[in-house]
C-alpha positions in Angstrom: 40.3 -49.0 18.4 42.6 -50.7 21.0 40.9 -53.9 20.9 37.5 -52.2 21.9 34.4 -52.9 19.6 32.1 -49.9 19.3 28.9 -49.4 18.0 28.4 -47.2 15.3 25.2 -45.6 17.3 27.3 -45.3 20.1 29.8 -43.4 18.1 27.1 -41.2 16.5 25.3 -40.4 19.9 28.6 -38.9 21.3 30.1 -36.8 18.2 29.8 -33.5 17.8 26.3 -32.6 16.0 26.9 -29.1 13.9 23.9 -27.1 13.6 22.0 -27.4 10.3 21.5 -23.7 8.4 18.1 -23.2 8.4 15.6 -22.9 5.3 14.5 -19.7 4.1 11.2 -18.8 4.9 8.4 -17.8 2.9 9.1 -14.2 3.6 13.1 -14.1 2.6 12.1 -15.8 -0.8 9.6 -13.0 -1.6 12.4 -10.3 -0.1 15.1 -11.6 -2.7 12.9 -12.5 -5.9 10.5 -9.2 -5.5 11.9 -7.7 -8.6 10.9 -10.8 -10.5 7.5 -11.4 -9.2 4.1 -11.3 -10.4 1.1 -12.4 -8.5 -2.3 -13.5 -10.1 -5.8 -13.9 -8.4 -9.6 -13.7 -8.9 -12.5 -11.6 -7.1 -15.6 -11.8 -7.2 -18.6 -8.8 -7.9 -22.0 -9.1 -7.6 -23.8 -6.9 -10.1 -27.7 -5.2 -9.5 -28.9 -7.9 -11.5 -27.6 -10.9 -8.7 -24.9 -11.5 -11.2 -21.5 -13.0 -10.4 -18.6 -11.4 -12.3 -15.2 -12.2 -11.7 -12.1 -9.6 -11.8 -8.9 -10.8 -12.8 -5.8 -8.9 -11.7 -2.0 -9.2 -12.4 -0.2 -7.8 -9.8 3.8 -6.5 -9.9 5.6 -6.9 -6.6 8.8 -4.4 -7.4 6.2 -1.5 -8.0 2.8 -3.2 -6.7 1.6 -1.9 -10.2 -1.5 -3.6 -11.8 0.1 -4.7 -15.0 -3.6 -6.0 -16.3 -7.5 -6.7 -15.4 -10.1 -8.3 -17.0 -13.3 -8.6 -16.3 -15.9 -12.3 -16.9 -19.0 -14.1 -15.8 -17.5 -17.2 -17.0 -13.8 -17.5 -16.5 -12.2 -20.8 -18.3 -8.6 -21.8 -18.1 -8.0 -20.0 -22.1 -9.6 -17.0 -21.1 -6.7 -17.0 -18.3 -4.0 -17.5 -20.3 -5.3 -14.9 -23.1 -5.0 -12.4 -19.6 -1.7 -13.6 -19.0 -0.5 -12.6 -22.3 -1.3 -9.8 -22.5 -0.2 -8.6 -19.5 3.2 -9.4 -20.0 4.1 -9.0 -23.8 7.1 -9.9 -25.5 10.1 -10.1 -22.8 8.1 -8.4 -20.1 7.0 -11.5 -18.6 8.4 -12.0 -14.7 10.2 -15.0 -13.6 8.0 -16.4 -10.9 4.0 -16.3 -10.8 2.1 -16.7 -7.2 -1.1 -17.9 -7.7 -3.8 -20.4 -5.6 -4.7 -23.4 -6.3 -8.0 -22.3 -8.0 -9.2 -24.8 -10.3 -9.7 -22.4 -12.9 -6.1 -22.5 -13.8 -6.0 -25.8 -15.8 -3.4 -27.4 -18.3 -4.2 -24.8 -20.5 -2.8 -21.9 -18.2 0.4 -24.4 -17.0 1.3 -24.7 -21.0 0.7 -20.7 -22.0 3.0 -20.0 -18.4 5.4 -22.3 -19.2 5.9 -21.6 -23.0 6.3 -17.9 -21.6 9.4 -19.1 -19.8 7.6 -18.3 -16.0 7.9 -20.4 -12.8 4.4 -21.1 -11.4 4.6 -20.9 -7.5 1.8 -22.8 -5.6 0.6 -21.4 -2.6 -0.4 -23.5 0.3 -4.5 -24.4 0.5 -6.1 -22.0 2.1 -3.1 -19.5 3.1 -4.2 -15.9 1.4 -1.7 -14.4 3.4 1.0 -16.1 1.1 -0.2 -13.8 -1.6 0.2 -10.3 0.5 0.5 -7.8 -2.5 -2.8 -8.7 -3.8 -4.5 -9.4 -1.2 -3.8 -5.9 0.1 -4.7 -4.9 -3.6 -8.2 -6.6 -3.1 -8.6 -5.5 0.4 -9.2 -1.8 0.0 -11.2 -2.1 -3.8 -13.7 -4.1 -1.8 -13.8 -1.6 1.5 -13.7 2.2 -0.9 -15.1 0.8 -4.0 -17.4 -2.1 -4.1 -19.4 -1.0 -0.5 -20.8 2.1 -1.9 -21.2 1.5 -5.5 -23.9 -0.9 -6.7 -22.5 -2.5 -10.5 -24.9 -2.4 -13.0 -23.1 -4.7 -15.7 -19.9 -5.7 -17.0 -19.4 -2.1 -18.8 -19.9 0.0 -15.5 -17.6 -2.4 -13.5 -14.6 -1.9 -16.1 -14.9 2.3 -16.0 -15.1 2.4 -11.7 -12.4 -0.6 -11.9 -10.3 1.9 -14.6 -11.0 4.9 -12.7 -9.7 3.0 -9.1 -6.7 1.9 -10.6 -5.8 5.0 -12.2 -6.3 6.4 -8.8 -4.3 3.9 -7.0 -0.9 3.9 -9.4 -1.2 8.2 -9.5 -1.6 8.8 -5.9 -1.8 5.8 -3.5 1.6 6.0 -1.2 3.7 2.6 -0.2 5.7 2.6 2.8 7.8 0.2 1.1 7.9 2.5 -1.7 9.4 5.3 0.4 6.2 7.0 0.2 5.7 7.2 -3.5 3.2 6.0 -5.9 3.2 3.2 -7.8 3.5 4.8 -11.2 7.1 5.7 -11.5 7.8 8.9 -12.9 11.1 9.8 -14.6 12.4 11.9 -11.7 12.8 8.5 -9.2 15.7 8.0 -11.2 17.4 10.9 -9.4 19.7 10.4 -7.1 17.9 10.4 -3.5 18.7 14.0 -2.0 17.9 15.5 -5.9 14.9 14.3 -6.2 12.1 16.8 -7.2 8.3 15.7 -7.8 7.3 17.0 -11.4 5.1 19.4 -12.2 1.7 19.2 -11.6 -1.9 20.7 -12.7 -3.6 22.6 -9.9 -6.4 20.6 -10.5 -5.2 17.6 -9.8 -3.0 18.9 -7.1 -6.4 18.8 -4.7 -7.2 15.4 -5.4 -3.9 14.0 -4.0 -3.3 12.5 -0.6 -1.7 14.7 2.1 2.5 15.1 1.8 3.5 17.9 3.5 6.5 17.3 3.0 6.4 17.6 -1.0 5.3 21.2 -2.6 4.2 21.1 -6.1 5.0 23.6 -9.3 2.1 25.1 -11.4 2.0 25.8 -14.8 3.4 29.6 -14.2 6.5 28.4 -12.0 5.3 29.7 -8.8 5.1 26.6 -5.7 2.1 25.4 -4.7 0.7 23.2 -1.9 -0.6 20.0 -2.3 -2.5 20.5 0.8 -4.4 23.7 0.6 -4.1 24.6 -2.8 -3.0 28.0 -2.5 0.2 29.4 -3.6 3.7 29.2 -1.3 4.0 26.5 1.7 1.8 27.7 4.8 4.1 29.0 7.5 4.3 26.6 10.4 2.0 27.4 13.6 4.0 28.8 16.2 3.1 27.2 19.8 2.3 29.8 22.0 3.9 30.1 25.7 1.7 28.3 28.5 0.4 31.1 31.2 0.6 30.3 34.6 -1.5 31.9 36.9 -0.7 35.5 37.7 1.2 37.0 40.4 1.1 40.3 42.2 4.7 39.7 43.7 7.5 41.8 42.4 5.1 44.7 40.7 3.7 47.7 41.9 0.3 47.0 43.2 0.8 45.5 47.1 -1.8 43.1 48.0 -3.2 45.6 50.3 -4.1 47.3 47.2 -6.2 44.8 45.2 -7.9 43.6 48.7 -9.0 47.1 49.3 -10.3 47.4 45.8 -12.5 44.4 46.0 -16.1 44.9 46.9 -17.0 43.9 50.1 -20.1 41.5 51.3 -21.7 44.0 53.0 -21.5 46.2 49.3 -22.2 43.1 47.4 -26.1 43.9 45.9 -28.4 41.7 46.8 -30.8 39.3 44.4 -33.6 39.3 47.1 
């Protein structure tokens, strides 16, 4: 350029450097795949008998529904992938799987995924919090569950493990679920502002968290509350008026009046 040699360095240190767009994170991936994910983990139970079982759990992201469970003292890489097909038969398999790097999951897992036409997706060693859904999942079954109920075997585990679940997709609210459950019923179909929650038995009406916001229909048609049970939405409490301290201006009694009627310390009895 005009008879002046230049560097290429020289040139590349004084051009313009654009910006590069950044990666997505670990968070955007799970925000724009949740509707095709499916997260897999293990957790362990000790039983009265200082047994070790281990709970296996697939795990739904678009409703955090618990798709399947099993239940082993010795878990093996076939026993896996038996799990993992029958939590997701025929075309029901999701697209990506988020598991650990437990050494459990062996070739013979990778092949049985694979053949299913799923993504495996390798968390990073020792980073639960890449697994969020079932970690959450775990979280409370140990806290409500597993702290104040001693396992006897392998049988008792699977009905309290049954009865949670059934527990959890029927009434456990999500925020990210707007509130609801993860069971969907037919009536989420609804447009938002028709939405109605189905009927329910009174029975059951008790057993459900507090939504005061949602009134349920018994079997005769009348509304009842999920709250106290009884029939028709309590009234709100009405807040009464603060009092402030009371004044003899403006009325009839003078304060000459209500000095005169007070007893004087010379009238006062005496306690000796």
């Amino acid at each position: 350029m005009r008879g002046i040699d230049v560097a290429k360095s020289t040139v590349e240190r004084h051009m313009i450097k654009h910006p590069k767009p950044a990666s997505p994170t670990w968070r955007t991936f799970l925000a724009n795949h949740v509707s095709c994910l499916a997260s897999i983990d293990f957790f362990t139970v000790p039983t009265v008998r200082h047994r070790v079982l281990l709970v296996f759990v697939v795990l739904a992201h678009p409703r955090r529904r618990v798709v399947h469970f099993g239940i082993t003292e010795h878990p093996t890489a076939a026993w896996t992938s038996r799990r993992i097909v029958e939590a997701f038969p025929w075309d029901t398999a999701a697209r990506y799987t988020i598991r650990d790097r437990d050494s459990i999951c062996g070739d013979v897992l990778r092949g049985r995924v694979k053949a299913m036409g799923i993504k495996e997706v390798l968390i990073a060693p020792r980073s639960p919090w890449q697994t969020p859904f079932v970690e959450r999942l775990i979280g409370p079954i140990r806290r409500d569950v597993l702290n104040h109920v001693v396992v006897l075997g392998k049988r008792h585990r699977h009905r309290v493990l049954k009865s949670r679940f059934a527990c959890y997709h029927g009434a456990r609210c999500h925020m990210s679920l707007d509130g609801d459950a993860p069971a969907a019923p037919i009536w989420l179909a609804r447009p938002r502002s028709s939405r109605r929650p189905p009927p329910l038995c009174p029975a059951r009406a008790s057993q459900l968290p507090c939504r005061p916001d949602r009134a349920t229909t018994n079997a005769s048609g009348a509304s009842e509350s999920r709250i106290s049970g009884r029939t028709g939405v309590p009234p709100p409490r009405r807040r009464r008026a603060r009092r402030g301290p009371r004044s003899y201006q403006g009325s009839c009694v003078s304060r000459v009046q209500v000095a005169s009627r007070l007893p004087s310390p010379a009238m006062a009895p005496s306690t000796a």
